[in-house]
N, C-alpha and C positions, 0 to 999 in steps of 0.2 A: 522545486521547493527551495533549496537551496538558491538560486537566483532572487527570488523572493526576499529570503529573511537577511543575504547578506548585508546589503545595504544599512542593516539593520544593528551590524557589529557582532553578531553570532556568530559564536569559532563552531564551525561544523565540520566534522568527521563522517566519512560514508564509505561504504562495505561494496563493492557489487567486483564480483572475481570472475568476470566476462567482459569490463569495460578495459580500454587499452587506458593507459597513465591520465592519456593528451584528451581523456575525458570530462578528468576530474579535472576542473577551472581555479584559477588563479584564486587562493583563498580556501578553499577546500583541503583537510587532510586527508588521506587516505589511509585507510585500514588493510591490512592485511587479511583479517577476519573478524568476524562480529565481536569477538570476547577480547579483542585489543581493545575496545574502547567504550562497552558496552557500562562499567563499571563506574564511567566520566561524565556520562551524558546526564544532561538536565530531561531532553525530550528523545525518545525514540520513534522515529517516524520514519511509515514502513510503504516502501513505495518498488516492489518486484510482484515477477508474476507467480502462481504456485504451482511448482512444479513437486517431484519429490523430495530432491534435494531443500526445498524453502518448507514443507511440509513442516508444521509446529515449530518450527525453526526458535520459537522463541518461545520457550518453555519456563517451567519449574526451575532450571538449574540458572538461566537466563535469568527471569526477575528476579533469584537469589544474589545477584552478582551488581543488581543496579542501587543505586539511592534509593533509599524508601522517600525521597524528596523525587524523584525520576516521573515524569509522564510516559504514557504509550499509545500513539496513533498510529492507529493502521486504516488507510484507506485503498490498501490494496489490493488481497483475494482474501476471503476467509479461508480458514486452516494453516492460515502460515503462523498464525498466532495461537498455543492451545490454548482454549478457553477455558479450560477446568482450570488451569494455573492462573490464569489470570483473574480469575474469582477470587481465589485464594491469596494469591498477592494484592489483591484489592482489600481486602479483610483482613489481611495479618499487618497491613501498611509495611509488605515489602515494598510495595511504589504506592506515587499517591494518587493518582487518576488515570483514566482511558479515554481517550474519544476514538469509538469505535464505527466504522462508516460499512463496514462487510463483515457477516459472520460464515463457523461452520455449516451453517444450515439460514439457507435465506426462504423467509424471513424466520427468522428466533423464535421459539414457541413461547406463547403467554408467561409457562411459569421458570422460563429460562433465567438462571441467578444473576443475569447484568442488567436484568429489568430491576433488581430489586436495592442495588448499588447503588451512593447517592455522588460516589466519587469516577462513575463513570458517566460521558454523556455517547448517545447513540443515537444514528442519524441511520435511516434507510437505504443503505447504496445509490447515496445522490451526489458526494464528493465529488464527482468527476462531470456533474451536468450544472455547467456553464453556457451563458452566450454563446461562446466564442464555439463551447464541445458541440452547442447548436447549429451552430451558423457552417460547422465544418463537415458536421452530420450531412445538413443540407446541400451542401455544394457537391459533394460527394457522391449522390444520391443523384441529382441532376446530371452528375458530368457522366455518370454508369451507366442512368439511363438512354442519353442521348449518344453513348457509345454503342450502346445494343440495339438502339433503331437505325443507327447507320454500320450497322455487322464489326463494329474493332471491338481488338478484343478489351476486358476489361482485366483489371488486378484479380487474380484467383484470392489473393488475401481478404476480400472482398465479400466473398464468396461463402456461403454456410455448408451448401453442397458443390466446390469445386468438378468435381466429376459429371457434372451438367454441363460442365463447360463442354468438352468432349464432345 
């Protein structure tokens, strides 16, 4: 993401306390922790995976803390973001919009309150289906199977039930 928008003149600041320095690129600042810089940001855009540690990560005390001028995009797991808060930051104009691409529960029940927000928009968990996530899908797909008709072995990462490998 951030290779995207730089080009662009966007001072962007990012959070991730498992990458080494020589991660974060020329033009990037870094954060120590989400609440150094959470309070500055125009856009929050949320791209880790969810573990416990990310779990609601970005709450109630969190969009207390941003511009009510702040957007929040998450296209990355539901639950990192709690939704009850961000309802309510949506309606009190703690922040001003969401674009939302994954939730708690997929797919969101009918009468789930981001349906009913006209400052959020929400997209089916399709962010990440591109050509290219196509074209890599496939190749991928081709090189595993052509690895298992001639016996090498393949990426366990690969894998839904690694212990098949076995």
């Amino acid at each position: 993401m951030a290779k995207l928008l730089l080009p662009f003149g966007v001072r962007i600041s990012a959070y991730d306390p498992y990458l080494e320095d020589d991660a974060f690129f020329e033009g990037i600042t870094r954060a120590a922790t989400l609440d150094d810089f959470i309070a500055d940001i125009d856009i929050l855009s949320i791209h880790c995976p969810r573990t416990q540690e990310t779990e609601n990560m970005v709450d109630a005390a969190r969009f207390a803390q941003m511009k009510s001028s702040a957007y929040l995009v998450n296209c990355a797991r539901g639950g990192i973001v709690d939704e009850t808060a961000l309802v309510a930051a949506l309606q009190s104009g703690d922040i001003a919009a969401a674009g939302i691409d994954v939730f708690d529960v997929e797919a969101p029940p009918k009468d789930h309150p981001l349906w009913q927000l006209s400052n959020v928009l929400l997209s089916p968990h399709i962010a990440g289906v591109t050509h290219e996530s196509f074209e890599r899908m496939g190749t991928m797909a081709v090189e595993n199977a052509y690895k298992i008709l001639n016996g090498e072995p393949i990426d366990p990462d690969c894998v839904v039930n690694p212990e098949a490998l076995a």
